[in-house]
C-alpha angles and dihedrals in degrees: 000000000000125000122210129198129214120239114235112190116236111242114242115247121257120265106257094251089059090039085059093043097045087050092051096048092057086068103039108035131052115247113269086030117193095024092045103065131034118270087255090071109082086047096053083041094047097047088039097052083048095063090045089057089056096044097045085051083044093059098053090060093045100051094048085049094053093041092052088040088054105050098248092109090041106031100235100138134035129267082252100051092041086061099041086049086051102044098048083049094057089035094060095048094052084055090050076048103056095040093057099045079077081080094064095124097060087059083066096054106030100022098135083047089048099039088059097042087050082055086048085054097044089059095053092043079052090051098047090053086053094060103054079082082072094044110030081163100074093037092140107052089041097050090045091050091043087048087054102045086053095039092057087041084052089050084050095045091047097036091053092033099086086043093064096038091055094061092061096044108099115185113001100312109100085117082072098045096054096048085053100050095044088052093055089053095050092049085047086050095046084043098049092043096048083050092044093046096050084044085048100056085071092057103234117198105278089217093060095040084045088058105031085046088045098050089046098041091050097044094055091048090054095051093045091053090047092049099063118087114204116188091215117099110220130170095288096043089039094059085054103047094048085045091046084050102047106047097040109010093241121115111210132254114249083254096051096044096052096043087053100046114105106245106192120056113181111211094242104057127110111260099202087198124060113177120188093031140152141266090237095051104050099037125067087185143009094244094063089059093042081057098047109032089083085060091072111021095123089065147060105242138040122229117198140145130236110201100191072067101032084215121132099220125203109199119194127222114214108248083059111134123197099273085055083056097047091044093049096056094049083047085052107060086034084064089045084054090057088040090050105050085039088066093044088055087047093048089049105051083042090060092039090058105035092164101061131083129237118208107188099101098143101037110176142218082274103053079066101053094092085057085043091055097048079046089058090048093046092052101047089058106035108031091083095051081048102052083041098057093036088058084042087059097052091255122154111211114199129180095204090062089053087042113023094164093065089049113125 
């Protein structure tokens, strides 16, 4: 009994420029790209390869400061001296390390926020090590103070970076996109420091590399950061969701939501909304609260406004579950929109009578209660399409990233 056998034709090698491309993208792109990974992703990797580059050219510049600074290019301290310096530098920056590792829960709720203020940081710490050309003498404290600084913005860039990673993961294969992306921002770094050392062999001014590297390091920073669209609504997304909703009824798209959060929060800016307060700190006076506690007494949380503050406050009773914490902040910002529009009524008619005087000067939690009442009325019809059209538009809502300090 014969056996035959099928033909199956040989396919015909690749042509040598595929054959490159298919051999780069092995390093670079996660396997399946583009279906693998969510259309945000080539923006964020661009942008991301971009500030590599920058730091990697940055570095260059950096080391050759601190190792002039520090007597090694001009032989002005012993081989001794040179490692204890260095050592105590990188010693102190492992402590700044450590310390700040304790604020580990904030990276889960503002890490967009926190990812571009550690680039912020990484580019002090890059400016401090460029001035001990200008003081060689204080090398050590400067450079202690500059290792720190970096070493706190390197805790923020690896504790935000799975996160990220995770939203353009789709299926079980964030592993790959990690090594990918990784491998990306270390090309963009080799790339940025061959360019920096052959630019530095002409001995450019340090002040101008320092600001045309900065502004490009941080700009890209800042696009990478914008271009990521996370589906959780923390404090920043979920101000602009209650504010999208109540001014137009519409409840923003992931991609809306995320083009249109503030990024970046200076300490010391004034934050209008505080969830999770104290007594102390939303009432001027007991019988505000006496007015205004039957108002809620149906529900687990008080909202009220000090204006000697100008803060809306959302206190929590104890028995509050997630969904009170979630309700009272969208009760919260519903009360700041009142609040808001009251003092645009109050600056017009001031503008429209210029000539008369008004007196309130020290208004108090009660003069508010009339705007408190229309804000319960407002909730209590309005909270549950909210929460509907948020879910409708693939948002999380989690209690924990709006009050992180009653997570358990």
């Amino acid at each position: 009994m014969g056996v035959t056998f099928k033909a199956v034709p040989l396919q015909s090698p690749l042509p040598p420029v595929e054959e490159i491309m298919s051999f780069i993208r092995s390093y670079v792109v996660p396997e399946g790209f583009p279906d693998s990974v969510t259309p945000s992703y080539v923006p964020y990797m661009t942008w991301r390869a971009l500030k590599h580059f920058f730091g990697g050219a940055m570095g260059v510049f950096t080391t050759r400061t601190l190792l002039n600074s520090v007597g090694v290019a001009q032989s002005r301290a012993t081989s001794g001296a040179v490692a204890i310096n260095w050592i105590l530098k990188d010693g102190a920056g492992r402590v700044g390390k450590m310390l700040f590792a304790r604020q580990g829960k904030k990276f889960d709720y503002d890490l967009k926020q926190l990812r571009f203020s550690g680039d912020l940081l990484m580019e002090l710490g890059a400016g401090i090590e460029l001035a001990t050309a200008a003081f060689p003498q204080l090398f050590l404290p400067m450079a202690c103070i500059a290792n720190v600084v970096k070493n706190v913005a390197a805790v923020t860039s690896t504790s935000t970076r799975t996160p990220i990673y995770k939203a353009y993961a789709k299926g079980e294969n964030i592993g790959d996109v990690t090594a990918k992306g990784e491998s990306v921002g270390n090309i963009a770094d080799l790339l940025g420091t061959g360019l920096s050392i052959l630019i530095s062999k002409r001995n450019p001014s340090l002040v101008t590399s320092f600001a045309f590297l900065s502004c490009g390091y941080l700009l890209s920073s800042y696009h990478e950061v914008r271009s990521v669209v996370l589906n959780t609504l923390n404090r920043a997304r979920f101000t602009v969701a209650v504010d999208s909703f109540i001014k137009t009824g519409h409840v923003p798209t992931l991609k809306e939501g995320n083009s249109q959060e503030t990024i970046f929060n200076p300490p010391w800016q004034h934050q209008p909304v505080a969830i999770g307060s104290r007594f102390g700190e939303a009432f001027q006076e007991p019988a505000s609260f006496v007015a205004i506690r039957p108002l809620f007494e149906d529900e687990r949380y008080i909202v009220t406004y000090n204006p000697t503050k100008d803060k809306v406050y959302a206190l929590l009773k104890d028995q509050a579950k997630p969904d009170d914490i979630l309700k009272a902040a969208f009760h919260a910002h519903v009360l700041l929109h009142f609040i808001n529009a009251s003092h645009a009524n109050l600056n017009a008619r001031k503008r429209m009578n210029s000539n008369r005087s008004y007196q309130n000067s020290n208004p108090l939690n009660m003069d508010f209660i009339p705007h408190i009442a229309e804000s319960c009325k407002i909730v209590t019809s309005s909270y549950g399409v909210f929460k509907k059209k948020a879910r409708e538009q693939g948002w999380i809502m989690s209690e924990s990233l709006l009050n992180p300090g009653r997570a358990r």
